[in-house]
N, C-alpha and C positions, 0 to 999 in steps of 0.2 A: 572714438567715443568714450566719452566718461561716465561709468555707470555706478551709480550709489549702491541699489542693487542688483549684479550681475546674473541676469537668469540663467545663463550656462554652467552655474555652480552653484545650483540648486536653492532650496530653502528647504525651512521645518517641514512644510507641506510634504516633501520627499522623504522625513523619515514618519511620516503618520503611522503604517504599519510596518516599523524597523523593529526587529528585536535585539537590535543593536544599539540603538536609544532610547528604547523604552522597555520598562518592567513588565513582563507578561499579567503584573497588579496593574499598570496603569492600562495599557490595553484593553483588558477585563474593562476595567470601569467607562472607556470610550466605549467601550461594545454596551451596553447597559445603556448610556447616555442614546445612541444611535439608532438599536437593534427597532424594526419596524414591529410592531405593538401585535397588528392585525397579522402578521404573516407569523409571527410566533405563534399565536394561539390556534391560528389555522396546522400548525406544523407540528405543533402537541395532540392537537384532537389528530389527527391523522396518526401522527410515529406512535405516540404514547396512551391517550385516554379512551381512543378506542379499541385496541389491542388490549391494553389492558380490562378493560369493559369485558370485551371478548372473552378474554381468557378468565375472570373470573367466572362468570356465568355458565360458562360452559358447562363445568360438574352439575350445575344444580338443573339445567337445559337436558345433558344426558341422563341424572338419576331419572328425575320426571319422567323422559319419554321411555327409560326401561322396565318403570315399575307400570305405565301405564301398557309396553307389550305383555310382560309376563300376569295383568292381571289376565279374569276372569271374561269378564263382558267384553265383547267387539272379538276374541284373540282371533277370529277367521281374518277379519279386514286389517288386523293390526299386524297381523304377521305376514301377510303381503307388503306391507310397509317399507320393515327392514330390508325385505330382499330387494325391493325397487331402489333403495336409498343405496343399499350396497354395490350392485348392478352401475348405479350414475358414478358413483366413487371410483368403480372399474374406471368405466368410462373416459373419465376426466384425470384417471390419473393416466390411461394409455395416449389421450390425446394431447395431454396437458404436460406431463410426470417430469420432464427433465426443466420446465421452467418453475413448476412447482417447487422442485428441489433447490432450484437456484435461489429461490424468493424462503423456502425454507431455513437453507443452508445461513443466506445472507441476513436472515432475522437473528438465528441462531448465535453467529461472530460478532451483530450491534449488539443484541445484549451484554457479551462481554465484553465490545467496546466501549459501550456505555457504561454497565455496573460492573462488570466483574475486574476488567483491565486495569482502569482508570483506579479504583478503588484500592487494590492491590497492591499495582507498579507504585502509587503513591504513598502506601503505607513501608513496601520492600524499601525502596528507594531510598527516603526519609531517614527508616531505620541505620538504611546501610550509610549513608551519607554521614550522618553522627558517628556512628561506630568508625567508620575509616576515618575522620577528623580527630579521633581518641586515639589512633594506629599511629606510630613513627613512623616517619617516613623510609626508612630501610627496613621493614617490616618484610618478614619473608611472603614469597607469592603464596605457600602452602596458606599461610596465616590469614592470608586475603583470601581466599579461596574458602576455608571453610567459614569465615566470618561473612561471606556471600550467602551462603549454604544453610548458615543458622538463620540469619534476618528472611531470609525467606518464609523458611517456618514460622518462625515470629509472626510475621507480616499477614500471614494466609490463615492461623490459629486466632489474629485478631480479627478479622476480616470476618470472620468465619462467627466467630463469638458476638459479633455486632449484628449480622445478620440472623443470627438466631434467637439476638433478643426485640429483633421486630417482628419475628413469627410470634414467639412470646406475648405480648403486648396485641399481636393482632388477631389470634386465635379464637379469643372469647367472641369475635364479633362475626368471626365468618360460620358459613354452614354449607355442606358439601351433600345434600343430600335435598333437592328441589319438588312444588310441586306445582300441579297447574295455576294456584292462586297467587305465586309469586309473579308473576307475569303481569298481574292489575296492582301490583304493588309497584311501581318503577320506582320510587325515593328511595322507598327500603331496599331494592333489587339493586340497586347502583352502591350502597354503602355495603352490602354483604359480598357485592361482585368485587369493591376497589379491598376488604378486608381480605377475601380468598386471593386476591392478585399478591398482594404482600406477602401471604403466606406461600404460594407457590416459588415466586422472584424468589424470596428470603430462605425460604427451603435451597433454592438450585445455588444462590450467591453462598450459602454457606459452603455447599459441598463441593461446589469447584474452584472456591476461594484455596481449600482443602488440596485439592487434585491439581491445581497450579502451583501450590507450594511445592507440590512432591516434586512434580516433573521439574523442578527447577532445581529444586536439592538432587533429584540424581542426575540431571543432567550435565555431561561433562563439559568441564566450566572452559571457556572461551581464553587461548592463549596468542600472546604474540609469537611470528615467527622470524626467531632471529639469526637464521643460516639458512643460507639456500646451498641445494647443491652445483656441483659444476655441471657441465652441459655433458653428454657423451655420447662421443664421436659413433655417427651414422644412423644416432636415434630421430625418430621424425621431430618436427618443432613447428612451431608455429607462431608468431610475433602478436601481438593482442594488442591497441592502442585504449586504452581503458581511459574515455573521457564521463565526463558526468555534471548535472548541474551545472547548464550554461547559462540558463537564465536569460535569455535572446528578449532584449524590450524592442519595444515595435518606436520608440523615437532616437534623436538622434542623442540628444542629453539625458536620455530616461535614465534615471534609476531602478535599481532590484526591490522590491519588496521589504523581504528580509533587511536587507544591509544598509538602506538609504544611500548616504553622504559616506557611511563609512566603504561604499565598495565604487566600483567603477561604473562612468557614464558609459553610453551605449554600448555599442556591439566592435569598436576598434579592436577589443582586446580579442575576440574571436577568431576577426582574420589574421589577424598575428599570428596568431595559434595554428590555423589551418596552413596559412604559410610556410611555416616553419615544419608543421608535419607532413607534407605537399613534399618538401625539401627533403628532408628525410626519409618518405616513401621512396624518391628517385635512387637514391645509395645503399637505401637496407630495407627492400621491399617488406611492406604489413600484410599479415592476412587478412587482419581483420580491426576496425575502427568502431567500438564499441561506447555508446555513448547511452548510460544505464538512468535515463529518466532525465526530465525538467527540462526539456532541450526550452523553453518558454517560461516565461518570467509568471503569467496569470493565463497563456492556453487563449489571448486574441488572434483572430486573424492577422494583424497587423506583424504580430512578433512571430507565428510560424511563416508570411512571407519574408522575413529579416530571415529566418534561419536556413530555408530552403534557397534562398538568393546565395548567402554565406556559401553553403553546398556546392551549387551549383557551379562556383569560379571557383573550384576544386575537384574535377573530375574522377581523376585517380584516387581523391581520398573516397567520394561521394558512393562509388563505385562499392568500396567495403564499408562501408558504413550501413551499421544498425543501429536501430533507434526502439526505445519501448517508452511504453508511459510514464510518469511522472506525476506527484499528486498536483504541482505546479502547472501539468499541462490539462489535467480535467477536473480539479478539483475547487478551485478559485473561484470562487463566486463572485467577487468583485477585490481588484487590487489596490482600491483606495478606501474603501472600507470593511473591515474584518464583521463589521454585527451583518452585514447583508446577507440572506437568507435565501435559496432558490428552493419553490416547494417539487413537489413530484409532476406536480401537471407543467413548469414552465419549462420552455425550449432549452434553456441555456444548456445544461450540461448534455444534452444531448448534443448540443452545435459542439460543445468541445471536443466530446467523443469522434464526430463528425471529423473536425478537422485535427485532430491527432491520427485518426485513420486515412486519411488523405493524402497526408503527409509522409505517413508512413508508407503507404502503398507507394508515393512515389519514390522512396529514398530505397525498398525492399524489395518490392511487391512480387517483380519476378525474381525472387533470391529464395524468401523464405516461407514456407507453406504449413499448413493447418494442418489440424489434427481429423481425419475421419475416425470420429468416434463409434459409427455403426460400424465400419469396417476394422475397427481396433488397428490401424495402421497411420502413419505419415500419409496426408493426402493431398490437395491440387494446393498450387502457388497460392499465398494472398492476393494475386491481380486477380486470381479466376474464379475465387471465394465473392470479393467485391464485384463482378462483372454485374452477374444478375443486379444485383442492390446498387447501381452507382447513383440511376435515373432516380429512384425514392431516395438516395441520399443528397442528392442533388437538389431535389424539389424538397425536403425540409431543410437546408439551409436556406434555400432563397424565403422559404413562407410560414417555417417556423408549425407546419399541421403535418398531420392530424396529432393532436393536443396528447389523446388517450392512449398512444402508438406505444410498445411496447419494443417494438420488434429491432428500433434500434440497440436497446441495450441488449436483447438478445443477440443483434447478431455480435454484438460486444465482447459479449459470456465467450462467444462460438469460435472467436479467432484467437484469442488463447488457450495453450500458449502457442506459439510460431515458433517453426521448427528450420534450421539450416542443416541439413544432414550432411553426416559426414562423405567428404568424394570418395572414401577404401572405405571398407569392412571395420577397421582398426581405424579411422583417420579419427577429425576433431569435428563434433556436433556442436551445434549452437541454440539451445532453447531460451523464448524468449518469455519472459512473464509479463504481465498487472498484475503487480501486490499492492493497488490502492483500493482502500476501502471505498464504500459509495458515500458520500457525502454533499449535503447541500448547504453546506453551512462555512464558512472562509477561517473562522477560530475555529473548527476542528478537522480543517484537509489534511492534517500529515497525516492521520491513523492507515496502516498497511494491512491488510488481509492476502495470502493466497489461497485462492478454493480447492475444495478437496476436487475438484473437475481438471482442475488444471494439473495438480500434481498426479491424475490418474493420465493427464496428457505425457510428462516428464517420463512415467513406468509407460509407455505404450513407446515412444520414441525410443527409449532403454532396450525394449525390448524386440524391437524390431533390429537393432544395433549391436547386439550383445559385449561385440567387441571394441565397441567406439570407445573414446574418452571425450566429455561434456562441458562445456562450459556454460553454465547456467545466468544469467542474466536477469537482475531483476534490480528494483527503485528502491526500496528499502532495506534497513538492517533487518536480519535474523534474528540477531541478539546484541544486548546491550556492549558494548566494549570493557573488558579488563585494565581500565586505568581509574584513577582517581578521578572525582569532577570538581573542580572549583566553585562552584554555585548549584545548589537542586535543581534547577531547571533546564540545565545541561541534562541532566539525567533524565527526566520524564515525556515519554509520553508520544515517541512517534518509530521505534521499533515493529514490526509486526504482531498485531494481533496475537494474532496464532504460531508466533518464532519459532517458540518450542515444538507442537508437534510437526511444522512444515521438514524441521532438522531431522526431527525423528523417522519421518516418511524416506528421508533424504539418505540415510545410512546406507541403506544395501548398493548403495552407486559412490557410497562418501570417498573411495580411493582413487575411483576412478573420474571424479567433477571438481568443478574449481566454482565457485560461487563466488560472481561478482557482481558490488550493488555499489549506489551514492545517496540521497539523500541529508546525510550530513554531515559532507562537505568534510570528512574526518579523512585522514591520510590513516590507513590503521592493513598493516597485513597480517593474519592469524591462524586458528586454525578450530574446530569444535567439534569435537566426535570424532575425528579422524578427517575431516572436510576442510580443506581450504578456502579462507572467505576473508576478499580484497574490499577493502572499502575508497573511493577515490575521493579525493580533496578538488573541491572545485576550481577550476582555474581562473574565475572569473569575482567569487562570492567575498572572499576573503580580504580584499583588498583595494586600497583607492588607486586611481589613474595609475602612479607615481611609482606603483610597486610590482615586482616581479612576482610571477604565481609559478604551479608547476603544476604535473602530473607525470603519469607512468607508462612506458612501454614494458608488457609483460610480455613472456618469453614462456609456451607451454610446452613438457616435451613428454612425450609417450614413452614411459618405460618396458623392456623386454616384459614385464613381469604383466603387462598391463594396466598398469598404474600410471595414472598421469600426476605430473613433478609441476612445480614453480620453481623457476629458475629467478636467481636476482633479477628485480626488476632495472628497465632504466629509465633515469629522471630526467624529465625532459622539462625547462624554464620558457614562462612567458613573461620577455620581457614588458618590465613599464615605460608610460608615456611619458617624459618629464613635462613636455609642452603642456599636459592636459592636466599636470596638477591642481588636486581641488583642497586650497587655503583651507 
């Protein structure tokens, strides 16, 4: 057949969301054209104008009801008040207190994903991006280093100075000290509430604008590692297949998201891959096939059965193989449109949750097990974690209810992280993370978060372990990489939240853990604080049909001293299709 246009070698349609064809300026402006009007404003009054509503009002809600206890008149009926009101607070924080915390914690990280991150990273970024286009290119690393070190202060001094002059500007208007008649005021009460919100926001955006500059000037700047040692004889070791960002479409010609036209049709390049490592497990056994996020192009049904089928006619590999989330795999609200919006009450992300946990449990379930956090110990398998919950996760996939259910994302919160303990005393652990932030929105799924729950999980495993060495697992960077970027938008905007302190937390274990993550798609091995942290190149993201991709077999080995080493890695090529050449 003679075809004008050939549908097996796509069209524009496939790169609609490429950031490989299009400017994250023109995207923006398709997202604008797009974005659904009514779920916006629904999605503002719920994330934004109520909370902030809330939280202005508050002070003027609390003076009020303290000056009306500490008066004169009622004090007998008034001061039964407080103790019943404080009594329910008991109450609901013993019954409630650790999802409280999580709904606390997770307001706490959007703010600074929303204002203080974004705001920052883009001012550092910016600065630093000009300042190293001013740098010769044989510029020593010291020079890059502390020219890192300054734009940060720069950056968080500005940040800081902008936010102070909307407290400025907004001060005259607010008033923190309320009375009963503000309440039959509502006009006036909503412009004094949205003044005190500015002032609060702008208050806290200044001073952690501040407190993020510091930790980044002292924190020890991220280097490449460019020697490894030799292996030596009789030390234990352990082989590590570090895959990452496969990006599994559920058609046969689909394309990735990200790459459109510029990356590869379906899923041929995967069995390659699995082949060839299938091969290579027979001759130089793996411990372990570690595949750090996106195993799913947009986290459909369709592409986690491509990927588990993939699996499956690999036994030997499937066998070690672990798998964690991805913002690819529950963050994606829809993969042909970026403005599409999912609010809190619809099913979707929770079905993703759903079948990333499904999936999981079958590639894991009896390998790696959860954290009893009452018991501060390593406790039962992921299969026997999901046992109770399979039949309610079962019945809201098929029906999409109850609407208001909360209990999936809790048990979400609850199985990170996932623990593979080591077989000795001294052997190799395996902690597994979610560092994706919650997101309902498709323009902003990279953003990463790790919870301070989970890192109390990493010290609980540590510590039942004393003598292990860890290999930490997780979807996102830590930190930005120590190279130059050819375009700003390279640089911005899908690092972790919280990089900085998750590293900080990370120290007292830094000799003994290797941190390894993917997200993007960067080949980079290094080290920060004393911690080793792999970054893998995707095998499949980078390239059309026609081209060869690669990745890494790492090599861990426990030093006498206790200290676990990275040995050279080895590179391992996936060849290309010629037949499947896309003109």
């Amino acid at each position: 057949m003679r075809l004008i246009v050939d549908p097996r070698r796509g069209d524009v349609e496939d790169d609609a969301s490429s950031t490989k064809h299009r400017s994250l300026l023109s995207m923006a402006g398709s997202l604008l054209v797009e974005v659904s009007l009514p779920k916006l404003l629904l999605a503002w009054l719920i994330l934004l104008i109520v909370p902030a509503i809330v939280l202005g009002v508050a002070p003027l809600i609390a003076t009020s009801w303290a000056a009306k206890v500490g008066g004169q008149l009622g004090t007998q009926l008034l001061g039964f008040v407080p103790v019943v009101i404080l009594l329910a607070i008991l109450v609901l924080g013993w019954l409630f207190g650790r999802r409280l915390f999580h709904l606390a914690e997770s307001s706490f990280w959007s703010l600074n994903a929303l204002a203080v991150e974004p705001a920052y990273a883009m001012c550092r970024e910016s600065l630093r991006h000009v300042a190293e286009l001013m740098l010769p290119e044989a510029a020593e690393v010291a020079r890059r280093e502390r020219l890192r070190a300054w734009t940060a202060a720069l950056s968080g001094i500005l940040i800081s100075g902008l936010a102070l002059g909307a407290v400025l500007l907004a001060w005259p208007a607010s008033r923190w000290i309320g009375t009963a008649g503000d309440l039959l005021a509502p006009r006036t009460l909503a412009w004094i509430a949205l003044a005190n919100t500015v002032v609060l926001v702008g208050t806290y955006l200044a001073v952690a604008s501040l407190v993020w500059a510091f930790a980044d000037m002292t924190m020890p700047p991220p280097r490449d590692i460019e020697s490894f040692p030799r292996a030596s004889p009789g030390a234990r070791s352990w082989r590590i297949a570090h895959l990452s960002d496969l990006h599994v479409v559920g058609e046969r010609y689909g394309y990735r998201i990200e790459s459109g036209r510029s990356g590869p049709q379906g899923n041929a390049r995967l069995h390659r891959l699995l082949a060839g490592l299938d091969a290579l497990h027979a001759s130089e056994p793996l411990h372990t096939v570690l595949i750090t996020g996106d195993q799913t192009d947009a986290g459909r049904a369709a592409e986690w059965a491509e990927f588990l089928d993939a699996m499956a006619a690999y036994p030997a590999i499937a066998e070690r193989a672990l798998i964690l989330p991805g913002n690819h795999d529950v963050n994606i609200v829809d993969r042909a449109n970026p403005a599409r919006l999912d609010l809190n009450v619809d099913p979707n992300s929770r079905l993703r949750k759903i079948r990333t946990l499904s999936a999981t449990a079958a590639i894991q379930g009896t390998r790696a097990k959860v954290i009893d956090r009452a018991g501060k110990r390593i406790g039962k398998t992921l299969q026997d974690a999901l046992a109770a919950r399979a039949s309610g996760l079962k019945s809201f996939a098929d029906t999409g209810r109850p609407v208001f259910s909360t209990a999936i994302s809790d048990l979400w919160n609850d199985l990170f992280p996932m623990v593979l303990p080591p077989d000795e005393e001294d052997g190799l652990g395996i902690i597994l993370l979610n560092s994706n932030a919650e997101s309902h929105f498709s323009f902003t799924n990279a953003l990463g978060l790790v919870s301070a729950d989970q890192v109390r999980g990493i010290e609980t495993a540590a510590a039942q372990y004393p003598r292990a060495v860890w290999l930490i697992g997780l979807h996102h960077h830590p930190i930005e990489y120590p190279r130059a970027a050819k375009v700003l938008s390279e640089r911005i905007g899908t690092a972790l939240v919280n990089g900085n302190w998750f590293l900080r937390q990370l120290r007292p274990m830094a000799s003994r853990a290797v941190l390894m993550h993917g997200h993007r798609h960067i080949d980079w091995i290094g080290e920060c604080g004393g911690m080793a942290i792999v970054s893998a190149p995707s095998p499949v993201m980078e390239a059309t049909n026609d081209v060869e991709t690669h990745f890494y077999i790492h090599t861990l080995e426990a030093g006498s001293d206790g200290r676990i080493r990275l040995l050279k890695p080895q590179r391992m090529t996936v060849a290309g299709d010629e037949t499947r050449e896309v003109s």
